[in-house]
C-alpha positions in Angstrom: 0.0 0.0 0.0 1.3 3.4 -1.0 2.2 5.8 1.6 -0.2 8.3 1.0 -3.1 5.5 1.6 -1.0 4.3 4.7 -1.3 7.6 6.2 -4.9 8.1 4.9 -5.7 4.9 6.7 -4.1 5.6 10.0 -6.0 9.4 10.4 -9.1 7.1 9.5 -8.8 4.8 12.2 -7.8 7.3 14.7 -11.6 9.1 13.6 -13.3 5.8 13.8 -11.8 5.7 17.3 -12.4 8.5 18.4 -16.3 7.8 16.7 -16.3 4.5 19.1 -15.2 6.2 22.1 -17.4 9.0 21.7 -20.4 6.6 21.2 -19.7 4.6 24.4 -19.5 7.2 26.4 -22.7 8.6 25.9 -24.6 8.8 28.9 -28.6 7.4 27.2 -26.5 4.0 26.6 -28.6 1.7 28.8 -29.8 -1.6 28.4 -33.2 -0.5 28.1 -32.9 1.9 25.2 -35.0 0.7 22.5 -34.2 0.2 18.8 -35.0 3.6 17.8 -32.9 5.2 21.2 -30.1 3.0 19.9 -30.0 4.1 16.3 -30.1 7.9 17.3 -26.8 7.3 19.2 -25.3 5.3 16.8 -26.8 7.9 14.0 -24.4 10.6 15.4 -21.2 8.8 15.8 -21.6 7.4 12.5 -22.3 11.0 10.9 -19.3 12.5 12.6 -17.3 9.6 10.8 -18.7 10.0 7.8 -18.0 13.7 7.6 -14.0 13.4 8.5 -13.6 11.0 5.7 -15.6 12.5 3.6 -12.9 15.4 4.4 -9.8 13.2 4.1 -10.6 11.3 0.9 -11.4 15.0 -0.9 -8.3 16.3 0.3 -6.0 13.5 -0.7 -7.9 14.1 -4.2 -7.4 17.8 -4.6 -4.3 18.6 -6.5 -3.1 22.4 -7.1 -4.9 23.2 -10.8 -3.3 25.4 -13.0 -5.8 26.2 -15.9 -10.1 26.5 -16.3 -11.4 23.8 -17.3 -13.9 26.2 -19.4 -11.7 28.6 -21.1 -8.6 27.6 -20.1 -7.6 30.8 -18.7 -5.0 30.8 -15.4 -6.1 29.9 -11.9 -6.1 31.3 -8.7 -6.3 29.9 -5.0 -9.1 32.1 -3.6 -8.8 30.1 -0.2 -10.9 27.1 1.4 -14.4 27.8 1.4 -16.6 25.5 2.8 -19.7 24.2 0.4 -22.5 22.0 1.5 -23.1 19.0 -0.6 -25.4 16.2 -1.5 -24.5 12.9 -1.2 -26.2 9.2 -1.1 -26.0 9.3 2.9 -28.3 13.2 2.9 -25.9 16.7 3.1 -22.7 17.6 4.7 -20.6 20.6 4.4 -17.0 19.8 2.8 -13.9 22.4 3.3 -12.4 22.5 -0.3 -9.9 24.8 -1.9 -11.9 26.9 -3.9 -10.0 28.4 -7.4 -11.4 31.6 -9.6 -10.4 32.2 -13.2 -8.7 34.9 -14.1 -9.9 34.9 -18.2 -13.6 34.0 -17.3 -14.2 34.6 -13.7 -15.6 31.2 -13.6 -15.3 29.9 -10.1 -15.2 26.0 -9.0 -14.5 23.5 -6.7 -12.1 20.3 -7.3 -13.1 17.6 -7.2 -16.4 18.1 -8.6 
């Protein structure tokens, strides 16, 4: 396995840990939840999960672009800017690099 994914996996783990620790200490664990108690705790700890590597996959993904995809005009870094998306799992907001042409103005953010 390639460093990069090596490193990828071990921040991964560390969330999912920190996910699993969060969940069992959460003071409505009992053993007379019911289904719908239990789901709501598991429900947050597996959102916060999602969302960090959601976070780690698009940032191993972004590289630096260097020209529009439209026009072809030059880049520039405008920052991180945080955009909510939609995914299969419902909406989360991602922190990407966000990039603005200087021929067309057009602004995006990689990966699409």
């Amino acid at each position: 396995m390639s460093s990069k994914r090596e490193d990828l996996k071990a921040r991964m783990l560390a969330q999912a840990e920190a996910a699993i620790d969060r969940l069992l200490s959460d003071e409505r664990l009992s053993e007379a939840m019911t289904l719908s108690d239990i789901e709501a705790v598991i429900g947050v700890s597996e959102a916060d999960f999602r969302q960090g590597a959601l976070e780690e996959i698009i940032a191993i993904q972004q590289e630096m672009p260097t020209r529009c995809p439209l026009c072809g005009g030059k880049l520039r870094n405008k920052g991180k800017r945080e955009k909510r998306v939609v995914t299969l799992r419902g909406e989360t907001d991602v922190e990407r690099s966000y990039y603005q042409c200087e021929g067309c103005s057009q602004g995006y953010f990689p990966p699409r």
